[in-house]
N, C-alpha and C positions, 0 to 999 in steps of 0.2 A: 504494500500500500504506500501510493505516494502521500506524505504531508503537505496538503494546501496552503505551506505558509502558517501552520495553524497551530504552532504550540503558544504562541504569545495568548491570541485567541480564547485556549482553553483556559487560558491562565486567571479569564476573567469569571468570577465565582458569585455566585447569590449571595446575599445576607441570610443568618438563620430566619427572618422576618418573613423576607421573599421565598423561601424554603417553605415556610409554613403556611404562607400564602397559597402558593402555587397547591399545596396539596389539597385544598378547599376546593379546591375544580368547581366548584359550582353553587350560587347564593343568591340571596336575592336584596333588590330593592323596595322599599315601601313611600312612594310618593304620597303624602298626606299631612294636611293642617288648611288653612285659610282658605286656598284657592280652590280645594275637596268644596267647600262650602258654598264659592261665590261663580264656580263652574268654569277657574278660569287655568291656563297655563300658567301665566307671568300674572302675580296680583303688585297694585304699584302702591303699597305699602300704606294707605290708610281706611283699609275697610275696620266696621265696627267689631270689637274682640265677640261681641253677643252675636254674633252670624254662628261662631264658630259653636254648636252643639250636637255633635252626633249624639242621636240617642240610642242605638246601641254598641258603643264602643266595646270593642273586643281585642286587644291587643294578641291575647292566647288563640284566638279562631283564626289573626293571617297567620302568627307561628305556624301553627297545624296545618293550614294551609301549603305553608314553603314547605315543610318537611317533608309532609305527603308528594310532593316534587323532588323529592331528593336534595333538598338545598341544605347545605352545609353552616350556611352563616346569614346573617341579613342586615343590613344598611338601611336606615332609618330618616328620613329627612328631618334631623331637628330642628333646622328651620331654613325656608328658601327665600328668593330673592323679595320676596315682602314682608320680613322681619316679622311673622308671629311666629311664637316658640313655642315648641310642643312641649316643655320644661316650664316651671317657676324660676325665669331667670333673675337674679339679683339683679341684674345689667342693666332691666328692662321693664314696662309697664304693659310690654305689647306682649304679654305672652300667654295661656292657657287662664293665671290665675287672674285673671281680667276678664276669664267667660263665664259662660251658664256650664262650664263644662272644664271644673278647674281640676284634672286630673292631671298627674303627671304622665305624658305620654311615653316617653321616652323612658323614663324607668319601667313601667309598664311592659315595656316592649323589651327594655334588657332582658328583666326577671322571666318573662315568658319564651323568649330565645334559650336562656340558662336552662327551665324547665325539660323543654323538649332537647336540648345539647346542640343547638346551635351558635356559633357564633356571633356577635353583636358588631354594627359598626352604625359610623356616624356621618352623616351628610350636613356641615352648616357651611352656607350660601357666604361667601367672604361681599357679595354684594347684600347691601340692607337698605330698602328706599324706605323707610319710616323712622331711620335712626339720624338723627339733626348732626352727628358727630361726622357721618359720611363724606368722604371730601377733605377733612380737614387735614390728614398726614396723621402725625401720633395719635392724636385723640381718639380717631375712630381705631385705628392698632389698638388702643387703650383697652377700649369698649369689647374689641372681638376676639382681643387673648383673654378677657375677663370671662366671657361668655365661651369658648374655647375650652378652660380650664375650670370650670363648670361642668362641661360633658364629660372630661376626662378624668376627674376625681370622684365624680358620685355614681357612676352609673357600673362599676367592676372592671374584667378586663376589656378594652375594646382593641378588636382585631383588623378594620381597617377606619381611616379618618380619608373620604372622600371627598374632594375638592373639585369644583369647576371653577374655569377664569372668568366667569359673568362679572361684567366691570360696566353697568352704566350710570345714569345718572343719580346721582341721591336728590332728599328732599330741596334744597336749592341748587337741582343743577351739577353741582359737582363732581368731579370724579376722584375714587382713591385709588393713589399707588401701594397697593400692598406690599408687608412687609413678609413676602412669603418666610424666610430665612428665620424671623423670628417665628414665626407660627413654627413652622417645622421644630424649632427648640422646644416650645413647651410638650409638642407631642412627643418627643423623644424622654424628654424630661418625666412625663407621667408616666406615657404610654410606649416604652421603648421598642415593646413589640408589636405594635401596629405599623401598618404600610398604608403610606402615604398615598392616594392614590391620584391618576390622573396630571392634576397641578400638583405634582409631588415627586419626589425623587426612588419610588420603590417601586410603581406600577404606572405603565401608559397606558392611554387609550388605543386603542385597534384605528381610529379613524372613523368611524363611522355610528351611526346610532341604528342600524338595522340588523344587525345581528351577523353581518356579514364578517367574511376571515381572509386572510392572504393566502394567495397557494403555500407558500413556507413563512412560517415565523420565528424569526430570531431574537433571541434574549439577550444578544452582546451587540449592540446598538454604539452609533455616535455618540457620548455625552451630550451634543447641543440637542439630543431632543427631549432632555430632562426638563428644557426650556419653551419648549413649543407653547405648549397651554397655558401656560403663564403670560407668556410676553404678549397671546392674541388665539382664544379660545376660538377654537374652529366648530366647539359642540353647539350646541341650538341657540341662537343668535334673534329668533324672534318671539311671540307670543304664537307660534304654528306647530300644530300637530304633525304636517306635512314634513316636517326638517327629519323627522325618527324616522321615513320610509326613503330618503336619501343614501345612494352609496358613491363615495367619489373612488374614481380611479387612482389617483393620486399616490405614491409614496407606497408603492405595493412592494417594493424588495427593499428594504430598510439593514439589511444582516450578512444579506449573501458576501462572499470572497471581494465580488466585481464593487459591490452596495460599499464596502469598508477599505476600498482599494485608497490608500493616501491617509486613509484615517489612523490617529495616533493614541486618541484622549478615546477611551470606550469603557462600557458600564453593562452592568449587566441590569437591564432595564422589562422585565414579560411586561406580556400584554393585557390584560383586559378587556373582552370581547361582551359590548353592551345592548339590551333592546330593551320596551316594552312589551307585554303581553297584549296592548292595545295601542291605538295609534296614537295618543298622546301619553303625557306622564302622567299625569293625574287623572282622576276616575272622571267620567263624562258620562251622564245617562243615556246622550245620543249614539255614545260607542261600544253598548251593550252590546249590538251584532254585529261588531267588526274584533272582537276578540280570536287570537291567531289560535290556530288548532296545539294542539296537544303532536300531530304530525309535523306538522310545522318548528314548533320548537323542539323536537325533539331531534330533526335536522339541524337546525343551531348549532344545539347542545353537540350534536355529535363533530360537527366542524372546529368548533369552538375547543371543547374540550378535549378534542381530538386530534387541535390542533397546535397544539403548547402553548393555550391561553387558558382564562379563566373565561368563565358563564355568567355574567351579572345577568339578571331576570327582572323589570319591575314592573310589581302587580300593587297595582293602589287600588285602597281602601275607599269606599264609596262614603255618602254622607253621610249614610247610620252611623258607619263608624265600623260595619263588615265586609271584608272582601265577597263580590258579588259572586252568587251562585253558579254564573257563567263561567268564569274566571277557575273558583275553585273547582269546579270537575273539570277543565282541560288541566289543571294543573294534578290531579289525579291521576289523569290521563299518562299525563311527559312521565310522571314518575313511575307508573306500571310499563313504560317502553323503559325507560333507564335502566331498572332492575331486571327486566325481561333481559336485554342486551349482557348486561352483566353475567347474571345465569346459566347464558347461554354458552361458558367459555370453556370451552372442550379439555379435558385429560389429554396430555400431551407426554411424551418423552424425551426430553430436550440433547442432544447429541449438538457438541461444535467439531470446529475443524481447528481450530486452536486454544492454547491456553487451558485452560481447567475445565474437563468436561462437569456439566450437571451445576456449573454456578450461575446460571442464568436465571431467575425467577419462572418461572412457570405461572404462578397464580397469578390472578388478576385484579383490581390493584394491589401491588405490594412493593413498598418502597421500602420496605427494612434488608432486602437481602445484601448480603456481598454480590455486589455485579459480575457480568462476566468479562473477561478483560483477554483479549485474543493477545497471543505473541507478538512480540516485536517485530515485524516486518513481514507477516504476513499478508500479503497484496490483496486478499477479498475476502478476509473472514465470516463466518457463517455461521447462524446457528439453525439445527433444523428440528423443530418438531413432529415426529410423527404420533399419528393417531392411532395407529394401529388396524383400522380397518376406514375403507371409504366413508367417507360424510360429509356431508353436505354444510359448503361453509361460505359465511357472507363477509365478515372482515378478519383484520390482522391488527392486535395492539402492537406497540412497540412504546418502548420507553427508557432515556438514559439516567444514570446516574449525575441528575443537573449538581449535586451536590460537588464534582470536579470538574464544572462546565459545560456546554454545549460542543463538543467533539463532532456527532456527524455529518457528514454533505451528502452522501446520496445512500439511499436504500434501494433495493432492489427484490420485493416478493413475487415467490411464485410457488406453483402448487402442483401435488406429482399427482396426475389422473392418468390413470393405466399404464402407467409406466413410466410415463412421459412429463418432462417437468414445464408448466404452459405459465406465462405471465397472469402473477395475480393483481399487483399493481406497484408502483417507487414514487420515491419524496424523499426532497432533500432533506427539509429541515426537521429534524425530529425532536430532540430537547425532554420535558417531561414527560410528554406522551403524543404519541403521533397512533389516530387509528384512522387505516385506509379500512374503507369498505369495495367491493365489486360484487357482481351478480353473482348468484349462485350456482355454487360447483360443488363437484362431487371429488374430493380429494383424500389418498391417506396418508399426506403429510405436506407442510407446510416448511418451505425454506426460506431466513433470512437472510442478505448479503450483504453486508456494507463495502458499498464499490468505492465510497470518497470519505475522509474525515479529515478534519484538522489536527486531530492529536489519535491516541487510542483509543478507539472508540471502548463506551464501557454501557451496557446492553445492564439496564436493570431490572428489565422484566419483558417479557415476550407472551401473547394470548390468540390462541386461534380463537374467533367467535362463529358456531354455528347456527344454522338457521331456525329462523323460526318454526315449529309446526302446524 
């Protein structure tokens, strides 16, 4: 095997944070507070706090909801760009305890995440049009590390702190230049193991809000695009639902050899692959029947998580205060294909062509094993599963050890039917987890290649998945 130039490359490593990020593969969003109320996207920050009263708030029924989808963790909008707060914020007078419905929402929603073992995270809007500080420079800093470190002290562990660059105008006009640098401290400061996402230096966005993926995704990126989001958010720009059903072509090889050709300064930066369950973020009673199928995102999910990103999902909370009926059974739905898919991952007996037979994970997922790690210089190492007898099979996991970097450039599957070894499918970019699907075949064994890497490649798990019956 030749090296692509690619030991420096490997050299570039996760954080434990990003590490236990990435293993989250899949969570959700919950859009909800004012705007749930007054039917809007973008609320421009002086509706009356008494709007806001779902009467029957349930914070445990979207838990149950997300999990029942397989969602590992959930993101919570503490408060978006019209400064009500789902909290009794000290900071503020615009918030919950100022309604007919002075609950704490966000705690709520931690203690109920905890319940079911999902993970908690936190979405506050660095934009606030109801806050008079807005604009000023410090002051309003003052205001949003106050209210910032608020979320981060009362609520237990949180696992990611979500940011968009929404930067418009405040109450007179104004605009502020945030002090990302300091935010970013005090989360490290409370929260050291949360990842920063998006406007953050631990997690980017995919580019888009449709749920769409790159052919390959790379996790050892330029540095300058730690800055993207910050210096001029490309994510939804107006009060339109329409912006979530946008995919741009734009900046679709970000990683590759040619992508990093000159580049010096790199980071190991995953992606974040984001949609809505419906065409806007927030609940809309007009988009009761335009909720995506359970088939649908369960395509996503398979690209997405399939394709060394993570799964953000957001299903908001309608005005009662419960995720709608429509919503929660597709979200049933995705989760009976999830686990179906899972299930379905064949007994295998893993034989390589180099290095230590039988270190390659077999089960699926499983990130505890020792990897397999082929010899030094051999030019196509393999590992091959057989099945033992023909069956019928629809995809291939693969998965490296990101824990020593992103090592491979191309793979190469294929599958032995009567004798004969016939292409199943290849991709370069593999990373935590790369699952190729193709039609259904009838095979009794299943072989991996890795034809390019940048360093050793190190194989942490491997899964044939068979078909459905």
């Amino acid at each position: 095997m030749t090296f692509l130039d690619g030991p420096a490359l490997a050299a570039v490593r996760p954080s434990a944070r990003q590490l236990a990020w990435q293993r989250l593969e899949f969570y959700g969003f919950l859009h909800f507070g004012m705007n749930t109320m007054t039917n809007r996207e973008w609320g421009e920050g002086h509706d009356d706090p008494a709007l806001f009263d779902p009467a029957a708030l349930d914070p445990d029924q979207w838990v149950r909801a997300l999990a029942a989808a397989g969602m590992t963790g959930v993101i919570l909008t503490a408060k978006h760009h019209d400064g009500f707060c789902l909290w009794p914020s000290d900071a503020t007078s615009y918030s919950v305890k100022a309604s007919p419905c002075p609950r704490d929402v966000v705690g709520e929603t931690a203690e109920a995440a905890r319940r079911h073992g999902l993970k908690f995270g936190v979405y506050l809007s660095p934009w606030d049009r109801s806050e008079a500080s807005y604009g000023s420079g410090t002051g309003y800093d003052d205001f949003y590390v106050a209210q910032l470190t608020e979320l981060l002290t009362r609520y237990g562990p949180i696992f990611s702190v979500w940011f968009d660059g929404a930067n418009g105008e405040g109450p007179d006009g104004k605009r502020q230049e945030y002090d990302w640098e300091r935010y970013y401290a005090v989360i490290r400061e409370h929260q050291p193991d949360a990842v920063i996402s998006v406007c953050g230096p631990d997690v980017r966005w995919c580019g888009n809000e449709a749920g769409e993926t790159r052919p390959d995704e790379w996790s050892v990126v330029p540095r300058a695009l730690q800055d993207a989001e910050r210096i001029a958010s490309r994510s939804q720009q107006e009060d339109s639902a329409a912006f979530a059903r946008l995919v741009r072509s734009d900046d679709r090889d970000l990683g590759s050899l040619s992508a990093l050709a000159g580049q010096t300064d790199l980071v190991w930066y995953p992606a974040e692959v984001n949609t809505s369950i419906r065409p806007g973020w927030f609940h809309h009673p007009a988009e009761d029947g335009a909720v995506k199928s359970a088939d649908e995102l369960f395509g996503n999910w398979l690209r997405a998580v399939g394709g060394n990103a993570c799964f953000l999902l957001n299903v908001p909370p309608a005005r009662d205060g419960l995720i709608a009926p429509g919503d929660v059974a597709v979200l049933a739905g995705l989760g009976d294909r999830i686990r179906s898919f899972k299930a379905r991952r064949l007994p295998v007996t893993a034989t390589v062509t180099s290095g230590t037979p039988g270190r390659v994970a077999t089960e699926w997922p499983d990130c505890g094993r020792t990897p397999w790690e082929p010899a030094a210089g051999d030019p196509q190492p393999a590992v091959t599963l057989e099945l033992g007898a023909a069956q019928a099979v629809v995809a291939v996991v693969i998965g490296e050890d990101v824990s020593r970097g992103q090592r491979v450039e191309h793979v190469l599957v294929t599958g032995r039917a009567n004798g004969s070894w016939v292409p199943l499918g290849a991709c370069n970019a593999v990373g935590h987890q790369r699952i190729l699907t193709f039609p259904r075949i009838q095979v009794d064994a299943v072989r991996i290649r890795i034809t390019a890497a940048r360093d050793t490649p190190l194989i942490a798990r491997a899964a044939v998945i068979g078909a459905a019956s």
